[in-house]
mmCIF file of the N, C-alpha and C atoms, coordinates in Angstrom:
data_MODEL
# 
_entry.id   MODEL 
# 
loop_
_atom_site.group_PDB 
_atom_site.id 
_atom_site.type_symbol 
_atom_site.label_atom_id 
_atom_site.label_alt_id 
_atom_site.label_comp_id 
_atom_site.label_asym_id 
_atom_site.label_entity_id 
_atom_site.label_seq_id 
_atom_site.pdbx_PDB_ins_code 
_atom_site.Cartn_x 
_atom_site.Cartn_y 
_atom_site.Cartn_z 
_atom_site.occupancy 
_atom_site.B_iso_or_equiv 
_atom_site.pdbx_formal_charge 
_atom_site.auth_seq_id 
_atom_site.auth_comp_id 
_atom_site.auth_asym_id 
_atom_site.auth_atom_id 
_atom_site.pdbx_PDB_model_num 
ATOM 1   N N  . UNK A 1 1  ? 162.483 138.975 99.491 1.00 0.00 ? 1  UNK A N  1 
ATOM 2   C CA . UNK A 1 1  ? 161.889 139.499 98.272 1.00 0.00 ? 1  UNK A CA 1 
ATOM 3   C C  . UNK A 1 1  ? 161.832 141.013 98.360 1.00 0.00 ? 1  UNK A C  1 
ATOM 4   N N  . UNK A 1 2  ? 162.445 141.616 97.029 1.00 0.00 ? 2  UNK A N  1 
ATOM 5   C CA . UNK A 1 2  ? 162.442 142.980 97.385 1.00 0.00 ? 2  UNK A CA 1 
ATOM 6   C C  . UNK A 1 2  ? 161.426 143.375 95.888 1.00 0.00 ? 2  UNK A C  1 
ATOM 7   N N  . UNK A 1 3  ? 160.703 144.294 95.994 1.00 0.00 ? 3  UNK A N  1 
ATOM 8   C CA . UNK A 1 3  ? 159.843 145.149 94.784 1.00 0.00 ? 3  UNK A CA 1 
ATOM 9   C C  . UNK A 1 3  ? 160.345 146.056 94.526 1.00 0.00 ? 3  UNK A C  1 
ATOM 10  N N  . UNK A 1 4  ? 160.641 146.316 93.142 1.00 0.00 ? 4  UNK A N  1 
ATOM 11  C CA . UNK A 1 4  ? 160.396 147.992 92.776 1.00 0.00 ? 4  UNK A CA 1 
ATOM 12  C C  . UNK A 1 4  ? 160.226 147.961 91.762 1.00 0.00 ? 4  UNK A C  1 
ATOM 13  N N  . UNK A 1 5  ? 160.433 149.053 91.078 1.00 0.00 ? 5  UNK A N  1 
ATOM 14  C CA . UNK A 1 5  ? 159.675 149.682 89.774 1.00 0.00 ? 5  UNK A CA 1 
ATOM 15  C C  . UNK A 1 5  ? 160.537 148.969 88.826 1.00 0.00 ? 5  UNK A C  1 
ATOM 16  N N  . UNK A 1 6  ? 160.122 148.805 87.354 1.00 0.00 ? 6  UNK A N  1 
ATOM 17  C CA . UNK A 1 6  ? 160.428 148.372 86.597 1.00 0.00 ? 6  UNK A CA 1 
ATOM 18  C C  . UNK A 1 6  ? 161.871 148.590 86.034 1.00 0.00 ? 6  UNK A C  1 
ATOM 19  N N  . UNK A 1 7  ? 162.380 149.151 86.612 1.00 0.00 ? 7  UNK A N  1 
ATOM 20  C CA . UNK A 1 7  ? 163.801 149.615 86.313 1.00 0.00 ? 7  UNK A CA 1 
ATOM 21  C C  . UNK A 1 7  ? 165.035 148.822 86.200 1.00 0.00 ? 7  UNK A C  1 
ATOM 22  N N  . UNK A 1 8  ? 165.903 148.495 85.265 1.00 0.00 ? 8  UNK A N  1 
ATOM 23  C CA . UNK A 1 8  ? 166.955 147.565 85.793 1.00 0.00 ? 8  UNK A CA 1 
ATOM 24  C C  . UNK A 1 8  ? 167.747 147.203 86.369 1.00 0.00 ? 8  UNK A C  1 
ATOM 25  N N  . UNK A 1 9  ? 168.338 148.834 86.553 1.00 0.00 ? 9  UNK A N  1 
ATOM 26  C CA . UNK A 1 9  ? 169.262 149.560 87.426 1.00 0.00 ? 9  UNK A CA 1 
ATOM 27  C C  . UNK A 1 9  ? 168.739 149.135 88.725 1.00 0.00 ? 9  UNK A C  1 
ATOM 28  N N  . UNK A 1 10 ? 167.871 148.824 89.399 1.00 0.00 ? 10 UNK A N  1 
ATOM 29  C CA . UNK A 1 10 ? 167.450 149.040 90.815 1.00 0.00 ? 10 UNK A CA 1 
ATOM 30  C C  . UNK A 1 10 ? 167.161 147.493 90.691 1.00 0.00 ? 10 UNK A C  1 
ATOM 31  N N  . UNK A 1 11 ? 167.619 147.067 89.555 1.00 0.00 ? 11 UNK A N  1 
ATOM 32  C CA . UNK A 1 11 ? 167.121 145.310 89.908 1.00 0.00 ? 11 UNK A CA 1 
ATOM 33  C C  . UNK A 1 11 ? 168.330 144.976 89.953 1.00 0.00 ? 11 UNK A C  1 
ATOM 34  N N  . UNK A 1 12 ? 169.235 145.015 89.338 1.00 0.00 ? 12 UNK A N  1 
ATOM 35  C CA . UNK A 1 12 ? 170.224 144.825 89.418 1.00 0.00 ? 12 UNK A CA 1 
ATOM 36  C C  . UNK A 1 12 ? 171.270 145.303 90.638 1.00 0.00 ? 12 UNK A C  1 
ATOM 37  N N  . UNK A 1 13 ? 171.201 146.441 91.361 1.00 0.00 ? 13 UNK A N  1 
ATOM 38  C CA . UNK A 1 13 ? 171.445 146.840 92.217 1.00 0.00 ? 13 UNK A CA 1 
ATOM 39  C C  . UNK A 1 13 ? 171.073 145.906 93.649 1.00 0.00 ? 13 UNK A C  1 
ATOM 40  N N  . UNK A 1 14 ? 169.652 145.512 93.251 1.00 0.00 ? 14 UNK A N  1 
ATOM 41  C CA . UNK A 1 14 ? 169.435 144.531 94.882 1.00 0.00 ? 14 UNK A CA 1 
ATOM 42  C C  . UNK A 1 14 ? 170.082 143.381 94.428 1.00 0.00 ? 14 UNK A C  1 
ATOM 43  N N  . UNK A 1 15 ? 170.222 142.667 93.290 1.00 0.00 ? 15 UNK A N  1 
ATOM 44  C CA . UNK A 1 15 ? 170.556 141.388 93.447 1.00 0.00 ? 15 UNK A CA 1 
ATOM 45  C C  . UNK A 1 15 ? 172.438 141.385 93.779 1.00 0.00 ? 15 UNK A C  1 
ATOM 46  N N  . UNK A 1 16 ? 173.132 143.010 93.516 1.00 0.00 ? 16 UNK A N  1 
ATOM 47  C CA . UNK A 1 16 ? 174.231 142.911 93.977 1.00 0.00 ? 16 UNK A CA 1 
ATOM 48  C C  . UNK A 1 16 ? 174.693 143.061 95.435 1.00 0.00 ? 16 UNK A C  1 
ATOM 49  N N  . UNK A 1 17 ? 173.605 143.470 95.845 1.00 0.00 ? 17 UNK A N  1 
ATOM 50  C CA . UNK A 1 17 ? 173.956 143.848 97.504 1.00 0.00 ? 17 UNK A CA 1 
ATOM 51  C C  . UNK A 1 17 ? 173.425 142.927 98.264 1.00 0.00 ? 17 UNK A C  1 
ATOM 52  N N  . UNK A 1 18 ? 172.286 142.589 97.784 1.00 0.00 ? 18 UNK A N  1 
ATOM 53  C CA . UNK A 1 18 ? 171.676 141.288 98.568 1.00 0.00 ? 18 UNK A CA 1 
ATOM 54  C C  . UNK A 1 18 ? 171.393 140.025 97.740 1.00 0.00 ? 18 UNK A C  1 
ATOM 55  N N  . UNK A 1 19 ? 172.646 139.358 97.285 1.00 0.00 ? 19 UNK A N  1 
ATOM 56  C CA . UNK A 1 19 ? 172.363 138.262 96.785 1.00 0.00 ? 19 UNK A CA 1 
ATOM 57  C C  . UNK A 1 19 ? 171.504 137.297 97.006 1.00 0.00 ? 19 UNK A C  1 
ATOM 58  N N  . UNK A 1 20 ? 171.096 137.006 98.385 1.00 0.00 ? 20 UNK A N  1 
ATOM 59  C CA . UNK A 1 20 ? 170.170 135.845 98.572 1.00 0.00 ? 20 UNK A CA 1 
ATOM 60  C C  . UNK A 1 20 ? 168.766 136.793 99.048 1.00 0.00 ? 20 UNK A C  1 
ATOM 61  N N  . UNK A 1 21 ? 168.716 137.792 98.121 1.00 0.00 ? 21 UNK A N  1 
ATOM 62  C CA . UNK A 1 21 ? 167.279 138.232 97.558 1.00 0.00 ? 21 UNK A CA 1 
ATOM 63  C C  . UNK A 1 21 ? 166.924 137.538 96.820 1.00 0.00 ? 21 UNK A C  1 
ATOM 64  N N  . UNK A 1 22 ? 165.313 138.233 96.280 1.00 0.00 ? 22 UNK A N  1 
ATOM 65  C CA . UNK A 1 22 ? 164.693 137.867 94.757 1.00 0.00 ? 22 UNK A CA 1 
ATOM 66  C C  . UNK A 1 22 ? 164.298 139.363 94.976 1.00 0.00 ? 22 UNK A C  1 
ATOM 67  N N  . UNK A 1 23 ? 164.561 140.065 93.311 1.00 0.00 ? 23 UNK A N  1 
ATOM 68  C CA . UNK A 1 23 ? 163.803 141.126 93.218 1.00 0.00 ? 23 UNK A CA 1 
ATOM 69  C C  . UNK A 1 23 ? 162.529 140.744 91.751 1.00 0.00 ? 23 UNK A C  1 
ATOM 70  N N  . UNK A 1 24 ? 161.671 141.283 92.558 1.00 0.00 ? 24 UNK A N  1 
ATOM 71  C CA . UNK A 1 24 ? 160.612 141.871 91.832 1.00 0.00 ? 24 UNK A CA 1 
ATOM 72  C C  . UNK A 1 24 ? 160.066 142.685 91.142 1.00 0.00 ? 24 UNK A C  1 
ATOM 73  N N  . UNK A 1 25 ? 159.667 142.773 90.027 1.00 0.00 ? 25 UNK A N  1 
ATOM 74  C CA . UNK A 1 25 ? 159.270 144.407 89.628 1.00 0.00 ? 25 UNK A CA 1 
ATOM 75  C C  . UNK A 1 25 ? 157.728 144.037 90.008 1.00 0.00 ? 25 UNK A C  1 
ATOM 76  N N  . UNK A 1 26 ? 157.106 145.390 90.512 1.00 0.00 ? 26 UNK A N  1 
ATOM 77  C CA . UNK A 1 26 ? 155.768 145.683 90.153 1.00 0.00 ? 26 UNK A CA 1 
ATOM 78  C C  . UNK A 1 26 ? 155.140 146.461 89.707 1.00 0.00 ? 26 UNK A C  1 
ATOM 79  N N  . UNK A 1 27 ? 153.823 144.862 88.976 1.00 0.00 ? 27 UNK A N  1 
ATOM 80  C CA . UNK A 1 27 ? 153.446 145.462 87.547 1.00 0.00 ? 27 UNK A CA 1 
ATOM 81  C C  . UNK A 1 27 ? 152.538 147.072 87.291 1.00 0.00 ? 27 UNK A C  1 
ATOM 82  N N  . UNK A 1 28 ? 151.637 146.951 88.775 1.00 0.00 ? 28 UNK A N  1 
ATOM 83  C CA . UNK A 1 28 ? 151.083 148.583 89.217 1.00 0.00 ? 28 UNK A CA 1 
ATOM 84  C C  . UNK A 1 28 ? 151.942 149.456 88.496 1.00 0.00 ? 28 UNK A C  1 
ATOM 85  N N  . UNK A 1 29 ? 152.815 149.723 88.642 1.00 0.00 ? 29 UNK A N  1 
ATOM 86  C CA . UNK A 1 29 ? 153.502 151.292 88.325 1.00 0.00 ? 29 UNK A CA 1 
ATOM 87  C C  . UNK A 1 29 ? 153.352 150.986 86.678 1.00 0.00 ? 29 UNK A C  1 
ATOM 88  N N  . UNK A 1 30 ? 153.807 150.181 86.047 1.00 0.00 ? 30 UNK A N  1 
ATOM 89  C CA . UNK A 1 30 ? 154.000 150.108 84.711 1.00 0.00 ? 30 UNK A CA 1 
ATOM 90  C C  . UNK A 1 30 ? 152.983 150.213 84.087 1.00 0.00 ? 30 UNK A C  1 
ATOM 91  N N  . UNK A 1 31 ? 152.369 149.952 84.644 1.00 0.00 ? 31 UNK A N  1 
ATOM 92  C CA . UNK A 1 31 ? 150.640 149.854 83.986 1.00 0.00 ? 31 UNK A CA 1 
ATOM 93  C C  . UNK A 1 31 ? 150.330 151.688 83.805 1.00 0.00 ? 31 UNK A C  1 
ATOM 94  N N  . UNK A 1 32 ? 150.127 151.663 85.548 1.00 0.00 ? 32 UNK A N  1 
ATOM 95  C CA . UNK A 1 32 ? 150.082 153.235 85.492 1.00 0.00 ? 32 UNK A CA 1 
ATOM 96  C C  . UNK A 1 32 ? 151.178 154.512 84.553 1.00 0.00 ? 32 UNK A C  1 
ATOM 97  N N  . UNK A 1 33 ? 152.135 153.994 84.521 1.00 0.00 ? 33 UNK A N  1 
ATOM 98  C CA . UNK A 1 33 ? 153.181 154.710 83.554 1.00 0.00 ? 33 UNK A CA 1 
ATOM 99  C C  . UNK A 1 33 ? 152.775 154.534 81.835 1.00 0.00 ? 33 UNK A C  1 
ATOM 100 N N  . UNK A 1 34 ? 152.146 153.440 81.807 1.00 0.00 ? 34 UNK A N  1 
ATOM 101 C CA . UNK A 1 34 ? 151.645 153.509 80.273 1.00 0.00 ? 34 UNK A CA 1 
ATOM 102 C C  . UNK A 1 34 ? 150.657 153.967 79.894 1.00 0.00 ? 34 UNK A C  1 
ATOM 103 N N  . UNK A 1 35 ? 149.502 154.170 81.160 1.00 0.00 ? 35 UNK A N  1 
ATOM 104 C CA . UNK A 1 35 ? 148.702 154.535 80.771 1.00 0.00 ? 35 UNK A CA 1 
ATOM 105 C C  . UNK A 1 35 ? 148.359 156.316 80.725 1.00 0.00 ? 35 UNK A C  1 
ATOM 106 N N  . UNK A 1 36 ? 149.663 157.042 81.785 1.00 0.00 ? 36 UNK A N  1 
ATOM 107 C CA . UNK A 1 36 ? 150.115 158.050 81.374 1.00 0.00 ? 36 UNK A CA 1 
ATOM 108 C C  . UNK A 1 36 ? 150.667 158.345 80.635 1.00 0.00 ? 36 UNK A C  1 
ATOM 109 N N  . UNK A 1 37 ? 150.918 157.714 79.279 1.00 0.00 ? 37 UNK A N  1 
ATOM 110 C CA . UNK A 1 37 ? 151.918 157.997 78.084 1.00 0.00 ? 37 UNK A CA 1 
ATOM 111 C C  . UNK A 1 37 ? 150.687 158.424 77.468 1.00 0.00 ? 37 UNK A C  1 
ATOM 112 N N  . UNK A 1 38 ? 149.748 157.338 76.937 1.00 0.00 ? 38 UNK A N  1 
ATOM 113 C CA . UNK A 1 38 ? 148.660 157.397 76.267 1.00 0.00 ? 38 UNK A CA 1 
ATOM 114 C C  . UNK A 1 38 ? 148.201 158.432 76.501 1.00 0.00 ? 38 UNK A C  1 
ATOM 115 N N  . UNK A 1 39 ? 147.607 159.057 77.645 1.00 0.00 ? 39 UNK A N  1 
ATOM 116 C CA . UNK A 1 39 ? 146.776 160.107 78.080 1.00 0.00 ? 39 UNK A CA 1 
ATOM 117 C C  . UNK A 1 39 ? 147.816 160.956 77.335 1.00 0.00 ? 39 UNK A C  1 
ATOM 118 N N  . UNK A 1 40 ? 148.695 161.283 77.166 1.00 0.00 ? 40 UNK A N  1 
ATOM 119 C CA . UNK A 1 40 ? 149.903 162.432 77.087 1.00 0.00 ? 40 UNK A CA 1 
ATOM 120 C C  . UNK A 1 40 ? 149.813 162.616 75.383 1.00 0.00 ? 40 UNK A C  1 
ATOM 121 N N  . UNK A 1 41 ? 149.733 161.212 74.747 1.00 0.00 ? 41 UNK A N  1 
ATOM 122 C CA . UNK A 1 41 ? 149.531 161.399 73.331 1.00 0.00 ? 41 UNK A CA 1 
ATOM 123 C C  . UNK A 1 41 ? 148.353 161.607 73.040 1.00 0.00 ? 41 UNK A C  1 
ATOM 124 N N  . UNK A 1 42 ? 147.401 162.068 73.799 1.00 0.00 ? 42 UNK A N  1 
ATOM 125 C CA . UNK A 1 42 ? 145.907 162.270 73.415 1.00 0.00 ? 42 UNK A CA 1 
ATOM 126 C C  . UNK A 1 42 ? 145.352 161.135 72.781 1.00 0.00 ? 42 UNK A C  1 
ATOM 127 N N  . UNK A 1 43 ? 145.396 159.995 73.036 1.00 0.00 ? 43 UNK A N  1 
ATOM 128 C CA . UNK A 1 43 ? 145.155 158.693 72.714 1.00 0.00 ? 43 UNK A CA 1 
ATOM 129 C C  . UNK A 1 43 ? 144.009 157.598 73.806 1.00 0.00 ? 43 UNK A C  1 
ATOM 130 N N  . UNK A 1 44 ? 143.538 158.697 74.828 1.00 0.00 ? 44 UNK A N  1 
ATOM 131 C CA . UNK A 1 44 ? 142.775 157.694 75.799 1.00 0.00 ? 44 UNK A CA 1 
ATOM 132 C C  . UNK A 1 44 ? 141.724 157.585 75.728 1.00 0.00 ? 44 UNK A C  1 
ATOM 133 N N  . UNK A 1 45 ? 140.592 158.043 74.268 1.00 0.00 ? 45 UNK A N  1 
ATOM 134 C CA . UNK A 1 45 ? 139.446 157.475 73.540 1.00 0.00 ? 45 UNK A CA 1 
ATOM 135 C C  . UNK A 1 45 ? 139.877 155.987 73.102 1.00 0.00 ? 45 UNK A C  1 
ATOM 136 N N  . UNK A 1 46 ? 140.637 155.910 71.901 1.00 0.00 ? 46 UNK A N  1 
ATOM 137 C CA . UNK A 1 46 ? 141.027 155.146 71.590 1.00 0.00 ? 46 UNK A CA 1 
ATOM 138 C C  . UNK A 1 46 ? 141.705 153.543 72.236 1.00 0.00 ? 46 UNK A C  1 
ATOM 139 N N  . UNK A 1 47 ? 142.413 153.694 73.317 1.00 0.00 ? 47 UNK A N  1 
ATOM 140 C CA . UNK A 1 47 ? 142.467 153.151 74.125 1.00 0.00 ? 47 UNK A CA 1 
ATOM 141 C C  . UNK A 1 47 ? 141.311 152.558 75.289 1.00 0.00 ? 47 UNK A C  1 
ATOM 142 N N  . UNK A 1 48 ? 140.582 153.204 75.278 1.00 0.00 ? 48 UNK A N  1 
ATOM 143 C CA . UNK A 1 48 ? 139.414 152.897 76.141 1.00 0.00 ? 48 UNK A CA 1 
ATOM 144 C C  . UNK A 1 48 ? 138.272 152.080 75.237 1.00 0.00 ? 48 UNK A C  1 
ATOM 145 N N  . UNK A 1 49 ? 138.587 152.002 73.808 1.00 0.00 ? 49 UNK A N  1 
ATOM 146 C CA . UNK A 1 49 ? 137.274 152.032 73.020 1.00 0.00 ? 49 UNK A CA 1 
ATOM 147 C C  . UNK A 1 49 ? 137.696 150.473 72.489 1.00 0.00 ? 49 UNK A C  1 
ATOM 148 N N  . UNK A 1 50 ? 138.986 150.540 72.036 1.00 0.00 ? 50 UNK A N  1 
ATOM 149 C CA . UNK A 1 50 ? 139.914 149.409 70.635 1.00 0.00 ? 50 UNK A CA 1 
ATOM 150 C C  . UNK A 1 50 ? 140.671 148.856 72.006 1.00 0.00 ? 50 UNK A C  1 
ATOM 151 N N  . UNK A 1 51 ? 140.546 147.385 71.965 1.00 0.00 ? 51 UNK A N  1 
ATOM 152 C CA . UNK A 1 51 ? 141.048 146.649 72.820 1.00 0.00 ? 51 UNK A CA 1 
ATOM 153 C C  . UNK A 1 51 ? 142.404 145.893 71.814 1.00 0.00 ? 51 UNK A C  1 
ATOM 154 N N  . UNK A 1 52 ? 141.919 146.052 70.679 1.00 0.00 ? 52 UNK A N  1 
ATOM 155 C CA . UNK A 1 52 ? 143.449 145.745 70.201 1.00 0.00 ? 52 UNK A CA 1 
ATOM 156 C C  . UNK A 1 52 ? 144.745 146.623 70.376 1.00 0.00 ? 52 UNK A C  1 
ATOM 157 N N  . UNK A 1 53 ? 144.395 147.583 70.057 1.00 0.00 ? 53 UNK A N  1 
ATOM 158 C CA . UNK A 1 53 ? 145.214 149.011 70.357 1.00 0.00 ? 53 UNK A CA 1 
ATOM 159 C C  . UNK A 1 53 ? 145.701 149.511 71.482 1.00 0.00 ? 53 UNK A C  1 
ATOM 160 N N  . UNK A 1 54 ? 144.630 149.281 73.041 1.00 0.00 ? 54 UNK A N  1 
ATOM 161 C CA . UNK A 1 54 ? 145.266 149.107 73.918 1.00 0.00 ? 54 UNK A CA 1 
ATOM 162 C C  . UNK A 1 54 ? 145.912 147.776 74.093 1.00 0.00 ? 54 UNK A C  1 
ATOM 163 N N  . UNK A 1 55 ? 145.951 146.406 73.855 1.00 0.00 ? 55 UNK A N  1 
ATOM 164 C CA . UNK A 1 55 ? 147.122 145.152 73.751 1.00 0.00 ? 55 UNK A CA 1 
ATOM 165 C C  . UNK A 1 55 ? 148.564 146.136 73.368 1.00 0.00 ? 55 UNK A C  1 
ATOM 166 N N  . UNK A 1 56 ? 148.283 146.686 72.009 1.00 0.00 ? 56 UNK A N  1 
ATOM 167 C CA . UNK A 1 56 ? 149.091 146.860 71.768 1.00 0.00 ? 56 UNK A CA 1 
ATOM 168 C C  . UNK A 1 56 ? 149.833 147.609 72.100 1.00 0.00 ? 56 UNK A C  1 
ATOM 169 N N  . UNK A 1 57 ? 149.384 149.013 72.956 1.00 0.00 ? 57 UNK A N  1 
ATOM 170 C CA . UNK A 1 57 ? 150.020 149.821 73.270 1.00 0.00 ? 57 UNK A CA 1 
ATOM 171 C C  . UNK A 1 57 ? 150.857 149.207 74.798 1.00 0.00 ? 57 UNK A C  1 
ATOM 172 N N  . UNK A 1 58 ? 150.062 148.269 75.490 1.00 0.00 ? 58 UNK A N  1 
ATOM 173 C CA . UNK A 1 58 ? 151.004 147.448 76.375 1.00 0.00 ? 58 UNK A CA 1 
ATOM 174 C C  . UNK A 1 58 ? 151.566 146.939 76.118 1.00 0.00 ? 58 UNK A C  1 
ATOM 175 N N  . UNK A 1 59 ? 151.765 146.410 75.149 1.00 0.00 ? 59 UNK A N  1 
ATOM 176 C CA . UNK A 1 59 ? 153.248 145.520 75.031 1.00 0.00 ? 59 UNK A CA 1 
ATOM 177 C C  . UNK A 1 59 ? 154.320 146.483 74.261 1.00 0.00 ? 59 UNK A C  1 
ATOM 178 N N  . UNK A 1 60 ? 153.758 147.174 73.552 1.00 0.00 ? 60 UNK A N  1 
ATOM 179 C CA . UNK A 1 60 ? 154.958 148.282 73.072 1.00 0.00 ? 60 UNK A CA 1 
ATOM 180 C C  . UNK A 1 60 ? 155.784 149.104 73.765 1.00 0.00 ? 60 UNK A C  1 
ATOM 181 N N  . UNK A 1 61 ? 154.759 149.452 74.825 1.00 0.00 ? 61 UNK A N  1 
ATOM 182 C CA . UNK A 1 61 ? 155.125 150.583 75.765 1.00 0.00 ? 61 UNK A CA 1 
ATOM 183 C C  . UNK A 1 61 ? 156.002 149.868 76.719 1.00 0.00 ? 61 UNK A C  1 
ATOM 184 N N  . UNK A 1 62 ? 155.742 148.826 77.250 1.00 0.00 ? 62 UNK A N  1 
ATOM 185 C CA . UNK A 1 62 ? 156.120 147.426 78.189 1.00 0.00 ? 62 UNK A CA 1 
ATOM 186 C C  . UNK A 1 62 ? 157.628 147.014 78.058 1.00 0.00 ? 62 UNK A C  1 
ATOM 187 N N  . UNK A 1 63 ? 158.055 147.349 75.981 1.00 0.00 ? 63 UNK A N  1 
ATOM 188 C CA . UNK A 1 63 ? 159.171 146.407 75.816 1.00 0.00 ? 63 UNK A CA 1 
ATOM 189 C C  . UNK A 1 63 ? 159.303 145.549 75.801 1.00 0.00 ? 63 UNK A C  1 
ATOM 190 N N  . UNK A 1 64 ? 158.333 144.124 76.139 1.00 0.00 ? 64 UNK A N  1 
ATOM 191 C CA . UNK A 1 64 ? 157.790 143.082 75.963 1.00 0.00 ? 64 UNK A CA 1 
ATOM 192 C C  . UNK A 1 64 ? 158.018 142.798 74.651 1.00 0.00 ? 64 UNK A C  1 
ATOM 193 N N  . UNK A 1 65 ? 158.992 141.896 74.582 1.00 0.00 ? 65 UNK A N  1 
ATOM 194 C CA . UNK A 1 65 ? 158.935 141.085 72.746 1.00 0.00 ? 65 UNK A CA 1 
ATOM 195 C C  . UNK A 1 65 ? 157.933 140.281 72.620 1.00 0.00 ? 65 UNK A C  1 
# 
């Protein structure tokens, strides 16, 4: 089992070199990466306050259909 960041490129990359891997993403960084977006749009009242708004901003930010 290999981890890394949410990236595809680097998922795709282990499952070509080490086929009888499993890669993983972990969810830590992504979390933390979204929640530095927010802070960046001056949005981390809002987020802290509206629990719909933060849902939503995780799954938007996420790429998650």
């Amino acid at each position: 089992t290999i981890l890394t960041d949410f990236e595809s490129g680097a998922m795709k990359a282990v499952s070509s070199c080490w086929p009888q891997s499993s890669a993983h993403a972990w969810f830590f960084h992504l979390t933390q990466n979204i929640y530095r977006q927010v802070q960046q749009a001056g949005l981390t009242t809002k987020y802290g306050n509206d629990e719909e708004y933060a849902h939503a901003s995780r799954v938007s930010l996420s790429g998650v259909k």
